[in-house]
Wavefront OBJ file of the C-alpha trace (Angstrom):
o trace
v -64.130 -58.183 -53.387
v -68.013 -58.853 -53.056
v -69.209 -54.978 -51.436
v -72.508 -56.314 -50.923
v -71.113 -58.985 -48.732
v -68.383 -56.663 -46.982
v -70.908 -53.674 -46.266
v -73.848 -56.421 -44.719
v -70.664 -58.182 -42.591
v -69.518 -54.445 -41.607
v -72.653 -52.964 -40.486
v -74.090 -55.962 -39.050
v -73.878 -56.823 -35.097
v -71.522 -58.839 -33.288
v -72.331 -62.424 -32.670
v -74.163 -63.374 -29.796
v -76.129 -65.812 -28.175
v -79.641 -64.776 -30.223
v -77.993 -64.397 -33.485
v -76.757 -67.852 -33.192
v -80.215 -69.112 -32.218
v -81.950 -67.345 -34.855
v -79.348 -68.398 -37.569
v -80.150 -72.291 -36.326
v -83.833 -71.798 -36.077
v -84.073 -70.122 -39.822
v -82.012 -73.151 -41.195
v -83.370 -75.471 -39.479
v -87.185 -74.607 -40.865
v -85.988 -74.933 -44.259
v -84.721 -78.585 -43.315
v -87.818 -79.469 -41.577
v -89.911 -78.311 -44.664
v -87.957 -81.179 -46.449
v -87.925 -83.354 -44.108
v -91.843 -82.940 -43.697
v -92.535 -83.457 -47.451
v -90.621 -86.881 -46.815
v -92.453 -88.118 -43.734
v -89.592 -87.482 -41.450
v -88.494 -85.322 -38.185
v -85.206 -83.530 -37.674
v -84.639 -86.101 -34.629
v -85.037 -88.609 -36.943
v -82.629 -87.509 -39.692
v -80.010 -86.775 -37.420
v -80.375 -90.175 -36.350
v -80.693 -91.765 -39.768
v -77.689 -89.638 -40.807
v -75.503 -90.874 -37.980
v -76.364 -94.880 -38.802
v -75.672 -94.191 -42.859
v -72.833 -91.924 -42.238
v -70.806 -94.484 -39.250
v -67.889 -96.508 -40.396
v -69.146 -99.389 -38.205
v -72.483 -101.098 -37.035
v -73.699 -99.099 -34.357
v -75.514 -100.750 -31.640
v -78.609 -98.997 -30.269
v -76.392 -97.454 -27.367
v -74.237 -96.253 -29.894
v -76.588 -94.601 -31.673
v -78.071 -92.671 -29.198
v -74.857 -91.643 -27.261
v -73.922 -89.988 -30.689
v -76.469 -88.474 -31.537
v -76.989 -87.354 -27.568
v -73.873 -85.589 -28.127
v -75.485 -83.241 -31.405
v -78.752 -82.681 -29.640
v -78.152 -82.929 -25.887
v -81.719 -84.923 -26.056
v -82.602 -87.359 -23.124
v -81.419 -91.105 -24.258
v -85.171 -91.893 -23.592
v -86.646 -89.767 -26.141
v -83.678 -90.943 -28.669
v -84.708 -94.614 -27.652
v -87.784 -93.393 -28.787
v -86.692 -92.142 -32.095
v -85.096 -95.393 -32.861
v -87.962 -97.256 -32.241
v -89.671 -94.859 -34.864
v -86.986 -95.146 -37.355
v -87.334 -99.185 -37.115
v -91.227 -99.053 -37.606
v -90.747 -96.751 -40.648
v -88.376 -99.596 -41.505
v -85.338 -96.944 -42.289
v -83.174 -98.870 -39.737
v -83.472 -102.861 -39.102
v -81.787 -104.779 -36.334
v -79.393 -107.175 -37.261
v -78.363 -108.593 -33.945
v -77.088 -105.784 -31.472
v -76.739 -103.772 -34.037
v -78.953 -101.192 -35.878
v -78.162 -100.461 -39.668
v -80.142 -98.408 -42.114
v -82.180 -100.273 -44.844
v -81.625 -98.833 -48.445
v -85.275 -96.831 -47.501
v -83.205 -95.028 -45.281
v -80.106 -94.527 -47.013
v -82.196 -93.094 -49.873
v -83.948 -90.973 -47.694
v -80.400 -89.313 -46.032
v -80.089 -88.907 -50.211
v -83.318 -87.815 -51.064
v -82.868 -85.017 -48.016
v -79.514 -83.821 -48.978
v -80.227 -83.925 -52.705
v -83.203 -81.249 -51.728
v -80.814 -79.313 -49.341
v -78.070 -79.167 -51.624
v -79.406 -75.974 -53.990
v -80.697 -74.348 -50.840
v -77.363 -74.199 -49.077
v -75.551 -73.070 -51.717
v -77.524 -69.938 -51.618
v -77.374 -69.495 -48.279
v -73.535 -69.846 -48.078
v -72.781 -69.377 -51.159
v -70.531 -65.912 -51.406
v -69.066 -65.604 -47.743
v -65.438 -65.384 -47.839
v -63.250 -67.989 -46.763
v -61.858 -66.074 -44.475
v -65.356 -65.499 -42.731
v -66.427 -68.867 -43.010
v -62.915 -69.852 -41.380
v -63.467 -67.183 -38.584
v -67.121 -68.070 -38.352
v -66.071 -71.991 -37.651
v -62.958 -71.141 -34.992
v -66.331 -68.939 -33.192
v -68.627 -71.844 -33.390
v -66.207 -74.225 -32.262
v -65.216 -72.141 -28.984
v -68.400 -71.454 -28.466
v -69.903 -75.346 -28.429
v -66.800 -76.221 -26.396
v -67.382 -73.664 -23.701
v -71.565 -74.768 -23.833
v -70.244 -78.330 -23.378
v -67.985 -77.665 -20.799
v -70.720 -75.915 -18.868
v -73.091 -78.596 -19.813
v -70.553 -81.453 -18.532
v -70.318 -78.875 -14.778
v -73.869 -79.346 -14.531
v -73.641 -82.703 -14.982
v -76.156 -83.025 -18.041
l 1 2 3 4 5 6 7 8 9 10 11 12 13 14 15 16 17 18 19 20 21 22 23 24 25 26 27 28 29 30 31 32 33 34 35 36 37 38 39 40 41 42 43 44 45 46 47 48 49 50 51 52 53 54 55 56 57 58 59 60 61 62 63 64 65 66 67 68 69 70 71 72 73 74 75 76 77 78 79 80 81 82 83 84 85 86 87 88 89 90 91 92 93 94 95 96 97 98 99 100 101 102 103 104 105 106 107 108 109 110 111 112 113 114 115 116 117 118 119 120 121 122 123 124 125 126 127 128 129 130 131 132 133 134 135 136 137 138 139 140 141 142 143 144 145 146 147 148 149 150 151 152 153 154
């Protein structure tokens, strides 16, 4: 049994709103470090990532309803993201459909190639059995948020 990792889980605070924020935020500034050394935004990846990662051609529509779902961003600023990823020339239409070039599939590569080392560190060492609890929290959580989200009508 790793003590360093059961005393830290044992004196540390419940999960809450903040610690979930400030777990995000610090990850997400590592990616954006990468991402900035390769000319790209964490809109942008997300998007990139959704057209390399799809089992189909996505249309435009597609695309952004997808990734609207992850980031609960307006479709106007994800048009907008699109429109950036085709003048980079990481996506290209081909008809009504959007599909990355190989400039963006080896960016999504690049990106998780640099990521890979640095996520193993942070993860690396957590029990299953946290990870497992962590996930069933995180889940709950993002259903309740969307269920309050969908109330609202957002």
């Amino acid at each position: 049994m790793n003590t360093t990792a059961s005393t830290s889980a044992a004196a540390a605070p419940p999960a809450d709103a903040r610690g979930l924020g400030l777990a995000h935020y610090a990850v997400r500034g590592l990616l954006e470090k990468v991402l900035a050394r390769h000319g790209a935004t964490f809109r942008q990846q997300i998007a990139l990532r959704a057209a390399v990662t799809s089992d189909a051609p996505q249309t435009p529509d597609d695309l952004i309803a997808q990734v609207q779902e992850s980031l609960k961003a307006e479709s106007a600023d994800l048009r907008a993201v699109l429109d950036e990823l085709l003048a980079k020339r990481l996506l290209v239409a081909d008809g009504v459909h959007l599909r990355p070039t190989e400039a963006g599939r080896a960016l999504i590569a690049a990106v998780g190639a640099e990521t890979a080392p640095i996520s193993a560190r942070i993860w690396g060492g957590i029990p299953a059995d946290d990870l497992a609890a962590a996930g069933r929290v995180l889940a709950l959580v993002t259903e309740r948020a969307n269920a309050e989200l969908a109330a609202r009508g957002a």
